[in-house]
Jmol script that loads the backbone (N, CA, C; Angstrom):
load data "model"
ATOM      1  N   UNK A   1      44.567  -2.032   3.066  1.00  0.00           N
ATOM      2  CA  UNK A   1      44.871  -0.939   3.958  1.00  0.00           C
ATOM      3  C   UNK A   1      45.379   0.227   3.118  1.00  0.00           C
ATOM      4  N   UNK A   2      44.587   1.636   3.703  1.00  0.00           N
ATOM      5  CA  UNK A   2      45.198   2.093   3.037  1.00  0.00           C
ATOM      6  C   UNK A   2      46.979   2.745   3.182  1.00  0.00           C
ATOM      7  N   UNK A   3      47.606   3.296   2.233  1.00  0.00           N
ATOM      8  CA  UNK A   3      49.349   3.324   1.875  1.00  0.00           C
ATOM      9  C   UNK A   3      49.018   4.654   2.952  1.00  0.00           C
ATOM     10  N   UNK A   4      48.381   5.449   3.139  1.00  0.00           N
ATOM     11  CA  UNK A   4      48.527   6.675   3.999  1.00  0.00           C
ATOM     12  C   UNK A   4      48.450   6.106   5.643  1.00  0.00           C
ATOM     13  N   UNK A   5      47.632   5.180   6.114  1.00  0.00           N
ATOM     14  CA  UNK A   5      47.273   5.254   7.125  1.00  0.00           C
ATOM     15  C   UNK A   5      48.143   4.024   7.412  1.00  0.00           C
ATOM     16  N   UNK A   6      48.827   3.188   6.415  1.00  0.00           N
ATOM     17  CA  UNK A   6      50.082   1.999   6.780  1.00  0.00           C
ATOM     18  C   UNK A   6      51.554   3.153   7.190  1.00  0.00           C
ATOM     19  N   UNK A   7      51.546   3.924   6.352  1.00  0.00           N
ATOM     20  CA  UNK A   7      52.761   4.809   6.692  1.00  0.00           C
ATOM     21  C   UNK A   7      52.775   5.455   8.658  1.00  0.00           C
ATOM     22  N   UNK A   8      51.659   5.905   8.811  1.00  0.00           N
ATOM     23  CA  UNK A   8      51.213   6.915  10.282  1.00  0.00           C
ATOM     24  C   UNK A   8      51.296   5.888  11.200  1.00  0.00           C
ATOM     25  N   UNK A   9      50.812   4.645  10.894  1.00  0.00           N
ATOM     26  CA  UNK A   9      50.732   3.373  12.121  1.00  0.00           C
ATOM     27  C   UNK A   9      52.402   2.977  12.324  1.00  0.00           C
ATOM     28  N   UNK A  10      53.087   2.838  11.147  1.00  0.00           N
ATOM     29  CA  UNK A  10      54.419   2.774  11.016  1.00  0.00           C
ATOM     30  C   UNK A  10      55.457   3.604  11.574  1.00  0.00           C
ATOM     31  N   UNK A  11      54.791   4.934  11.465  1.00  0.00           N
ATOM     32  CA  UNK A  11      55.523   5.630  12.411  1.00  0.00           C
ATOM     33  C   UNK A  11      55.624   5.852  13.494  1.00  0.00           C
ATOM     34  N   UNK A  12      54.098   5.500  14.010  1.00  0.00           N
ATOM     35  CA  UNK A  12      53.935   5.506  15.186  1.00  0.00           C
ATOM     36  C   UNK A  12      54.423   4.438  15.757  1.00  0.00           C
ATOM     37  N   UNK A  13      53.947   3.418  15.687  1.00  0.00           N
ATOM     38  CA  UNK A  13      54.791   1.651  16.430  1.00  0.00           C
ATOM     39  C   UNK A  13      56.144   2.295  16.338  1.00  0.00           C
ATOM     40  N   UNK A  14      56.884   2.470  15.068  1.00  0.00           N
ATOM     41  CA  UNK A  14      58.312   2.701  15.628  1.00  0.00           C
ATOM     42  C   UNK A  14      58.340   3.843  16.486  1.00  0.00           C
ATOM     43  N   UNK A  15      58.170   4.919  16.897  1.00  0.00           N
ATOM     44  CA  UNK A  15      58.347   5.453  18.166  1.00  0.00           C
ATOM     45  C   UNK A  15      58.117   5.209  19.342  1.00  0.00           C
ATOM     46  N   UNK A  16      56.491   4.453  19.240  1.00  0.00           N
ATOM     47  CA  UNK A  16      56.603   3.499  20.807  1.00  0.00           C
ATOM     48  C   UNK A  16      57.401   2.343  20.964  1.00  0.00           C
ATOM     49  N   UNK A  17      58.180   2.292  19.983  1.00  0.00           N
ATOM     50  CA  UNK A  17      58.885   0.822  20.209  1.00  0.00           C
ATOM     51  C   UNK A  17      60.291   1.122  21.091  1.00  0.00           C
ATOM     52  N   UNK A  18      60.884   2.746  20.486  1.00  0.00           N
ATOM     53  CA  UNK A  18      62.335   3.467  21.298  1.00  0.00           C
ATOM     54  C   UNK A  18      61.917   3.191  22.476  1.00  0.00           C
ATOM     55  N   UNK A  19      61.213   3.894  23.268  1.00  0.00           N
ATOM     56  CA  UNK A  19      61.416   3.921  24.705  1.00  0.00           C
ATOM     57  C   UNK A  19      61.203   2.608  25.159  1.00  0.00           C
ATOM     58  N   UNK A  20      60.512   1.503  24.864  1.00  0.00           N
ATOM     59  CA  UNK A  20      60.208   0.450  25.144  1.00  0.00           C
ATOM     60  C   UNK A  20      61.794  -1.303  25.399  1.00  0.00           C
ATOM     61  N   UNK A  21      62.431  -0.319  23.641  1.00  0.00           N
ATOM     62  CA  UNK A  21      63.797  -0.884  23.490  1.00  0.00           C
ATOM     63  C   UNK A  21      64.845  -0.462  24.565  1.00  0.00           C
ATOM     64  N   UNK A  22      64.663   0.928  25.119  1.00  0.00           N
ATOM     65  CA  UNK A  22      65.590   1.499  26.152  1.00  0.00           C
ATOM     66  C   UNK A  22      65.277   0.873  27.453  1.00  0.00           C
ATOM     67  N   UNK A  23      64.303   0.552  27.690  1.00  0.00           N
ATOM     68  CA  UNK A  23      63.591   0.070  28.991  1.00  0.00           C
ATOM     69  C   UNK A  23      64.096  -1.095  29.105  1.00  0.00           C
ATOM     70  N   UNK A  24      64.247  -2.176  28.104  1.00  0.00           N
ATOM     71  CA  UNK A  24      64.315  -3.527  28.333  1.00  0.00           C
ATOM     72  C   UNK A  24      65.582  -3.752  28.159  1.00  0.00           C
ATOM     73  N   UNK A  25      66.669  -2.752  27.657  1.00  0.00           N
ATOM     74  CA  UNK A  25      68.097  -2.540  27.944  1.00  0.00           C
ATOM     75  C   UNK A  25      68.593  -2.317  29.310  1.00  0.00           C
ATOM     76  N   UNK A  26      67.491  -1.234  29.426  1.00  0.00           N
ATOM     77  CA  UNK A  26      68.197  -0.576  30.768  1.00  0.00           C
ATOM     78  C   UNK A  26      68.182  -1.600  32.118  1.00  0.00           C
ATOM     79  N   UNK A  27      66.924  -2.270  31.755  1.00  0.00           N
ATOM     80  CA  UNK A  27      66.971  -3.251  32.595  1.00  0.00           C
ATOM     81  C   UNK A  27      67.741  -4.890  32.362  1.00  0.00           C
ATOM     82  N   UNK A  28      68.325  -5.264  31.557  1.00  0.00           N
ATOM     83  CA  UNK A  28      69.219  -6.012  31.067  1.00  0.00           C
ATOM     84  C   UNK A  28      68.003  -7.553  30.873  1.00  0.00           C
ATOM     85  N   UNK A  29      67.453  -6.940  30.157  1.00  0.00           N
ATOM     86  CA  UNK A  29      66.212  -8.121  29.859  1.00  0.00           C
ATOM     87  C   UNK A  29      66.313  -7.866  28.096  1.00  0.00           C
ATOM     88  N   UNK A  30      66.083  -8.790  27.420  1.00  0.00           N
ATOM     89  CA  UNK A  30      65.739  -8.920  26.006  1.00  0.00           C
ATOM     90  C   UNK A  30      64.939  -8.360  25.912  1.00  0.00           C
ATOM     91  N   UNK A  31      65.007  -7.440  24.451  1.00  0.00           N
ATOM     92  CA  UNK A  31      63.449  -6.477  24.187  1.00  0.00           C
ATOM     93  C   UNK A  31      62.848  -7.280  22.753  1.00  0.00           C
ATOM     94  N   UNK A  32      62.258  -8.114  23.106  1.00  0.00           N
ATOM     95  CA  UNK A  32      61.401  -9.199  22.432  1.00  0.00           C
ATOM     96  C   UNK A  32      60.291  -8.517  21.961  1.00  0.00           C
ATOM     97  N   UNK A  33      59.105  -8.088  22.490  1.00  0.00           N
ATOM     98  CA  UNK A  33      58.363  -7.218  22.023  1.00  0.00           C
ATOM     99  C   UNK A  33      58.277  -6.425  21.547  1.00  0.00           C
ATOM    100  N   UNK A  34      59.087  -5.574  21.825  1.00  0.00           N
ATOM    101  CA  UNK A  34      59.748  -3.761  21.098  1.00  0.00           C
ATOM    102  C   UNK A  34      60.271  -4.447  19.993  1.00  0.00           C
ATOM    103  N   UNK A  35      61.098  -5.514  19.784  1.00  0.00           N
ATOM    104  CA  UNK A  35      61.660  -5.625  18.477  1.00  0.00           C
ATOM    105  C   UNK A  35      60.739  -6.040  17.519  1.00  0.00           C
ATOM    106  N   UNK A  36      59.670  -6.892  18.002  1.00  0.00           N
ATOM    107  CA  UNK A  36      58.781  -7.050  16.868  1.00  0.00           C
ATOM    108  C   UNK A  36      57.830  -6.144  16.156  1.00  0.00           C
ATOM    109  N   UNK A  37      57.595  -5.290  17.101  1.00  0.00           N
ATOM    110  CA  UNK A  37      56.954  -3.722  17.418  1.00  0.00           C
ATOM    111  C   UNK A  37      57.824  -3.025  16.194  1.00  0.00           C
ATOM    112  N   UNK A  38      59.267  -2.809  16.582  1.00  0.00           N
ATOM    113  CA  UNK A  38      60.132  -2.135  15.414  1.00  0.00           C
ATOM    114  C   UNK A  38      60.234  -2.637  14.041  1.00  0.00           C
ATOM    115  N   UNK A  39      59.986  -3.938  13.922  1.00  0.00           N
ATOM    116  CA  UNK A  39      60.216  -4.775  12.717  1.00  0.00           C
ATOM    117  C   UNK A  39      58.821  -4.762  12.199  1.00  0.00           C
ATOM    118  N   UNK A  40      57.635  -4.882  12.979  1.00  0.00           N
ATOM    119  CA  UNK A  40      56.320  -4.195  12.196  1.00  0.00           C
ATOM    120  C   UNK A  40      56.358  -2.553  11.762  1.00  0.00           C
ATOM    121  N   UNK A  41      56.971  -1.710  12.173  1.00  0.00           N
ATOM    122  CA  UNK A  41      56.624  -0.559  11.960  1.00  0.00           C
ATOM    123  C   UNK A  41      57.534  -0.202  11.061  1.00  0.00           C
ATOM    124  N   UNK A  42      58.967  -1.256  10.429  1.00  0.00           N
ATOM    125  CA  UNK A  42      59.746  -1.169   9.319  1.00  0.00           C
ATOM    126  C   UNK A  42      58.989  -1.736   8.105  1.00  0.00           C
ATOM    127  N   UNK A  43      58.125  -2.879   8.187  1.00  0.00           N
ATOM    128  CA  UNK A  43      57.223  -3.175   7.628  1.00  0.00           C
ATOM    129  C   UNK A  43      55.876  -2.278   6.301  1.00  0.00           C
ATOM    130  N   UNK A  44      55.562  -1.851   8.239  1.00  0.00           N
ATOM    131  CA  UNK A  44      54.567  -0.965   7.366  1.00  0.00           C
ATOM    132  C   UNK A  44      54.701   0.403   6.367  1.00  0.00           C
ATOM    133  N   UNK A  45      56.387   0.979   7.003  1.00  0.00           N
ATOM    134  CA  UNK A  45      56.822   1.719   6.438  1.00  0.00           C
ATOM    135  C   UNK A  45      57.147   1.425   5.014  1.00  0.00           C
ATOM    136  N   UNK A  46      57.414   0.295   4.802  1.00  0.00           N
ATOM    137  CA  UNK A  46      57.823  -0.426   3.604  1.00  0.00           C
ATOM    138  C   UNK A  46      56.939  -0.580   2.449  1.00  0.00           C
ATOM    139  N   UNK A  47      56.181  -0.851   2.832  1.00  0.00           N
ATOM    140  CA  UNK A  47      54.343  -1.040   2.534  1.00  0.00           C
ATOM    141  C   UNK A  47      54.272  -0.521   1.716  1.00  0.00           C
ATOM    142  N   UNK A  48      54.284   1.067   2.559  1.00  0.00           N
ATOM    143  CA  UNK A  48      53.422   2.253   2.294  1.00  0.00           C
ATOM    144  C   UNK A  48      54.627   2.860   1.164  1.00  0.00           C
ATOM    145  N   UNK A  49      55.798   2.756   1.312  1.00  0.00           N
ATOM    146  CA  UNK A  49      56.314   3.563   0.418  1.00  0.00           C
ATOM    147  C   UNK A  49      56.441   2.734  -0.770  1.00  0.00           C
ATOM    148  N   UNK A  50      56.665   1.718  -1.017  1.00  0.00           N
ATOM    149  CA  UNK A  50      56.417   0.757  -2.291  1.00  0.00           C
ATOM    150  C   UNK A  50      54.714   1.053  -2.711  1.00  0.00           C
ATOM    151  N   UNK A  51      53.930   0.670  -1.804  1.00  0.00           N
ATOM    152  CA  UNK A  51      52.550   0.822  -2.482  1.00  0.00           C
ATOM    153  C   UNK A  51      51.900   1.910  -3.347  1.00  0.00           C
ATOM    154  N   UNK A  52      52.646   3.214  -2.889  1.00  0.00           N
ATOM    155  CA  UNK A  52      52.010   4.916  -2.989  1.00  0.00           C
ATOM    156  C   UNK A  52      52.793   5.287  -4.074  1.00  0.00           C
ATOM    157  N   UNK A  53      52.228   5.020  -4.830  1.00  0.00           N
ATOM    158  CA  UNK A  53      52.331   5.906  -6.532  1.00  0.00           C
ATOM    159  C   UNK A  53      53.673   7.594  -6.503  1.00  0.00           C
ATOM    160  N   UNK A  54      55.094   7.284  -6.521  1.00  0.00           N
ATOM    161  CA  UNK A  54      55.965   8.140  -6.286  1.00  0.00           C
ATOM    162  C   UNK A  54      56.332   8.094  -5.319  1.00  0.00           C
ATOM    163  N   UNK A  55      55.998   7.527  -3.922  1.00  0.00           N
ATOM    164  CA  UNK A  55      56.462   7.458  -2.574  1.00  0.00           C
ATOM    165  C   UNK A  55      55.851   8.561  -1.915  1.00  0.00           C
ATOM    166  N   UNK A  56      56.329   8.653  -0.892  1.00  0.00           N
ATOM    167  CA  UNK A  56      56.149  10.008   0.094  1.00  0.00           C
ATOM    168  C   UNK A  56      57.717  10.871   0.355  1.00  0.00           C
ATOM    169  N   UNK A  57      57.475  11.869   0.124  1.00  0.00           N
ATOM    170  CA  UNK A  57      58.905  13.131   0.830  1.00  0.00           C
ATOM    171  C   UNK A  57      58.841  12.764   1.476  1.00  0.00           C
ATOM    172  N   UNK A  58      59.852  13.689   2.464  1.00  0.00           N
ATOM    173  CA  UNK A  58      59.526  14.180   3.703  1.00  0.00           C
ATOM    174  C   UNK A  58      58.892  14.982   4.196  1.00  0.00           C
ATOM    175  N   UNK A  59      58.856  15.862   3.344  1.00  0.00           N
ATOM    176  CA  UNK A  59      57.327  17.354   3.639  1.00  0.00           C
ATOM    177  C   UNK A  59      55.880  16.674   3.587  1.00  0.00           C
ATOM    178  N   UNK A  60      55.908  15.748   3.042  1.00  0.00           N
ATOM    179  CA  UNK A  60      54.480  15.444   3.127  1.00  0.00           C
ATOM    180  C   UNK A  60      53.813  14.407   4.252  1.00  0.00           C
ATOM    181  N   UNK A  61      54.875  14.300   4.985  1.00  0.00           N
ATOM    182  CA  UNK A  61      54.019  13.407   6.482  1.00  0.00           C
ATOM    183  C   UNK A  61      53.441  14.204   7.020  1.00  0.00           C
ATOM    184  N   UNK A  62      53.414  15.479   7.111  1.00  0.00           N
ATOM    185  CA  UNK A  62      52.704  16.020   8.328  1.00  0.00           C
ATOM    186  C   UNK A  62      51.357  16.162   8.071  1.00  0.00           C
ATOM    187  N   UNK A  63      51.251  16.476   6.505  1.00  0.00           N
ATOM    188  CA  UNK A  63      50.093  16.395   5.901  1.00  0.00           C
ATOM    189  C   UNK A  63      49.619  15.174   5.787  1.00  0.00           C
ATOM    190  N   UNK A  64      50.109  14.478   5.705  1.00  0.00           N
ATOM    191  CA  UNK A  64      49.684  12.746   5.461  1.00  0.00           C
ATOM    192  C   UNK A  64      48.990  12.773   6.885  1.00  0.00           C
ATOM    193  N   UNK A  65      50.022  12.827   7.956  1.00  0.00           N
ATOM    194  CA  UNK A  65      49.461  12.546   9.367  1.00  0.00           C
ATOM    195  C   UNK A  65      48.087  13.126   9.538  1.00  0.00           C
ATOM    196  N   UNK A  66      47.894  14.184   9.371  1.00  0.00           N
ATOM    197  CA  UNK A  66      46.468  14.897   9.707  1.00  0.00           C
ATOM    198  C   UNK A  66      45.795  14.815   8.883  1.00  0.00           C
ATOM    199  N   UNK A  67      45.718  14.281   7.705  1.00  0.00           N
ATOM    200  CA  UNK A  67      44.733  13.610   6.692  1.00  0.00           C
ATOM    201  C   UNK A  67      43.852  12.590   7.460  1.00  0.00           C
ATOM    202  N   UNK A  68      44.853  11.688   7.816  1.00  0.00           N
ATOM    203  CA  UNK A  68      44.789  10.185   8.552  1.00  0.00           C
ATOM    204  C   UNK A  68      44.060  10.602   9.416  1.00  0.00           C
ATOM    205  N   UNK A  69      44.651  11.793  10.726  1.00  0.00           N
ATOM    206  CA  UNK A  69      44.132  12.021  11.876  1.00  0.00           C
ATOM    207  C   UNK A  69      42.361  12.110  11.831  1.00  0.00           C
ATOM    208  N   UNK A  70      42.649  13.496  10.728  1.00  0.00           N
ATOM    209  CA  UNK A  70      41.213  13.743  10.368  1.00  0.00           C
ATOM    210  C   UNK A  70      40.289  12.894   9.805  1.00  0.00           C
ATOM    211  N   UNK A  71      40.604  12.139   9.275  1.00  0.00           N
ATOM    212  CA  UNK A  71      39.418  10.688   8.549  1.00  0.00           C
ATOM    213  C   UNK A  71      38.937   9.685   9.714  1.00  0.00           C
ATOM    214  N   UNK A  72      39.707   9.897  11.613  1.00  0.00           N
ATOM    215  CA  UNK A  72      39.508   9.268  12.007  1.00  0.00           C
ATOM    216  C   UNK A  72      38.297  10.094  13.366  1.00  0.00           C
ATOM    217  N   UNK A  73      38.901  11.234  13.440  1.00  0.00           N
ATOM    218  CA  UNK A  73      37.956  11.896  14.130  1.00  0.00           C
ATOM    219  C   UNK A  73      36.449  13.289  13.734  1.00  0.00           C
TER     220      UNK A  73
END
end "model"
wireframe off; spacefill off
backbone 0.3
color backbone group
């Protein structure tokens, strides 16, 4: 896989995982899914920044993101 498109999936799962974790709080149910959801998307984050030759900033996700975006559409 590639370290650009492990980083964007990573970021993404962890953001769908927040509202998902709030939901299964709010409703006083275990968030079983969201956590595995969060613990993959710590993962992939992990991945990607060990794998990628210097890491990634922070200035460079946005560009990363629409690299990714663009290779897909």
């Amino acid at each position: 896989m590639d370290t650009d498109l492990a980083l964007i999936l990573g970021i993404v799962l962890g953001g769908l995982s927040i509202p998902s974790i709030l939901s299964a709080i709010s409703e006083t149910r275990p968030p079983r899914t969201s956590s595995l959801m969060l613990l993959a998307a710590a993962g992939l984050i992990a991945y990607a920044m060990v794998s990628h030759p210097g890491g990634y900033r922070l200035e460079q996700i946005p560009d990363v993101f629409f690299t990714v975006l663009g290779r897909f559409i």
